[in-house]
N, C-alpha and C positions, 0 to 999 in steps of 0.2 A: 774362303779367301781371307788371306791375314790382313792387317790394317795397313801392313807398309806395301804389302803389293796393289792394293786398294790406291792407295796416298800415287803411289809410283806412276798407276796406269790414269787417274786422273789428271795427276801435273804431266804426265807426258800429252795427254788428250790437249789441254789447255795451252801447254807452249805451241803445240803444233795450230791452234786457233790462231795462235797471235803474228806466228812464222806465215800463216796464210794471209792472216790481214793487213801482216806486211809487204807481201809478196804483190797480195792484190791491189794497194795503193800504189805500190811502185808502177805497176801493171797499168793501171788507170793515167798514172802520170805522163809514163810512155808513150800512152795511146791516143791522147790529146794533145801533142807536142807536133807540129809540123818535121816532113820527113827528114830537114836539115837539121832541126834542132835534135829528133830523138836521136838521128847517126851520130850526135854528137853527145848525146846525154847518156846513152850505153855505153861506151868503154870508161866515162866516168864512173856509172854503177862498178864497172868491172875493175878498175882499181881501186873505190871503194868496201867491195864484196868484204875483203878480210875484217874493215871495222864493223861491216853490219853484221856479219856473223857472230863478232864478239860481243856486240852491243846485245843482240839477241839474245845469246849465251847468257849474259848480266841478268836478262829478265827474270832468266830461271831465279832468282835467290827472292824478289819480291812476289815472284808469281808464287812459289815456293809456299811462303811466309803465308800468303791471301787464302791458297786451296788448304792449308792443314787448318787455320782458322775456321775457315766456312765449313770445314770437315771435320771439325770438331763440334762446331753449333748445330751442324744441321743433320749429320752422320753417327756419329760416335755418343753423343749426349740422348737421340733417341732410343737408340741400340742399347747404351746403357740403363735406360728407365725403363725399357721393358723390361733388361734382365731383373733389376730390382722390384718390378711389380709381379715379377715370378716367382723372385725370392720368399718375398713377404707373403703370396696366395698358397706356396707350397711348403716350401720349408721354412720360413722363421717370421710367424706373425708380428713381433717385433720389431723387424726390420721396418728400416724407412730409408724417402729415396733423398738424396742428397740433392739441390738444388745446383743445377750447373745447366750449361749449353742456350741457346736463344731466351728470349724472354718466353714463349711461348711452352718450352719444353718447363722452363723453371715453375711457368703459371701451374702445368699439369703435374708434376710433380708435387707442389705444394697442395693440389687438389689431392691424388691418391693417399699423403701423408693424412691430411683431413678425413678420408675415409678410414683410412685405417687405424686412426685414432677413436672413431665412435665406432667402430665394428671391435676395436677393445673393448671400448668401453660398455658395449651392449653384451659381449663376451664374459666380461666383468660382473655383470645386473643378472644375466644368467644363473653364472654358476652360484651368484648371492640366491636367489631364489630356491635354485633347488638342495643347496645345504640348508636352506631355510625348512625347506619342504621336509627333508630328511630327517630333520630336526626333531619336527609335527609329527611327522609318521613313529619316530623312536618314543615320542614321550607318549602318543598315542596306544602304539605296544604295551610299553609300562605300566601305563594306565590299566590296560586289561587284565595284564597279567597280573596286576596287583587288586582288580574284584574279581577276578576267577579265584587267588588266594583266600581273600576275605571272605568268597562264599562257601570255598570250600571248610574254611573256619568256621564259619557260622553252622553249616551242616552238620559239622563231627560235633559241633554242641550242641546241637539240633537232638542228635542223635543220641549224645549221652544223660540230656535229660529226658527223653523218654526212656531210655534203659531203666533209668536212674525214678524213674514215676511207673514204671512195668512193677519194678522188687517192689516200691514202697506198695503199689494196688495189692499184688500177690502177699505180701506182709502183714498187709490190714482184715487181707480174707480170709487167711490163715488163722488169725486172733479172733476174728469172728465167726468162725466154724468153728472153732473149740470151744467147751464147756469148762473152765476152773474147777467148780465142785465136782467133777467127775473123776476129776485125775487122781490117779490111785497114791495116799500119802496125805491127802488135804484133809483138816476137820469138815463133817456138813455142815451148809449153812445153820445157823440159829435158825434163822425164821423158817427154814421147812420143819421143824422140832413141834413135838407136839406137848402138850400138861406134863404127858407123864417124860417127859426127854428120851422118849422116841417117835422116830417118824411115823408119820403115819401110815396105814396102808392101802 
């Protein structure tokens, strides 16, 4: 149902209130009047009918004026802060609700705005945390990755001076399993020479 057929079928409920609390005073007037006075107080009514109807009529514009008021404070101004607490919980956390309608609607309104201000800002403290987090965890990688390098470093040095202490051991064994004076080309020592400068036998 739209807002103007809403408006419509209230101000027409409420004129008809007023047509009856007219009717019904008149009613009561009538009815308290001795039977000479009302015979004579009815055809009065009755040539007055035409102005009370238009006087009626008139209500319509302030009664008018009254129900879109109160239907605006007490109808419309609800209806519209729910849709904005819908807004704001589904589509656009940002969103906030504009203060209008009764004191009461504007009280809660400016509550919901209040929540939704620390549900940012806790929003906020969040996602600081886990960029923080994310932070720790990437420098903490780094970290690794750079003494799995260093150890790998260290190893292949590890490794090339053993290599590097294997040739010299094998080097020194070699020179020490050989005999010099035997190798074919060399003088013999002096000191194996005997008086006469030959070896002995």
């Amino acid at each position: 149902m739209s807002d103007k057929v809403r408006f419509a079928l209230v101000l027409a409920a409420a004129w008809g209130c007023v047509v009856a609390a007219v009717a019904a005073v008149l009613a009561l007037a009538v009815a308290d009047l001795p039977e000479r006075e009302a015979a004579a107080f009815v055809p009065v009514l009755r040539d007055r009918a035409p102005a009370i109807v238009v006087g009626l009529c008139l209500l319509l514009l302030p009664l008018a004026l009254a129900v879109r008021a109160l239907m605006r404070h007490f109808v419309t101004a609800p209806r519209q802060l729910a849709e904005d607490a819908r807004i704001m919980l589904v589509a656009n956390p940002a969103h906030r609700v504009p203060a209008r309608g009764a004191a009461g609607t504007r009280a809660l309104a400016a509550t919901l705005n209040d929540f939704a201000e620390a549900n940012a800002a806790l929003q906020r403290d969040v996602e600081q945390q886990i960029r923080e987090a994310n932070d720790r965890i990437a420098q903490a990688r780094q970290r690794r990755l750079d003494l799995q390098a260093q150890r790998e470093d260290a190893r292949g040095n590890f490794q090339y001076l053993l290599e590097q202490q294997r040739k010299q051991q094998e080097e020194q064994q070699q020179q020490d399993s050989g005999d010099p004076s035997e190798e074919p080309g060399l003088p013999p020592d002096p000191g194996d020479l005997g008086a006469d400068g030959y070896r002995p036998r």
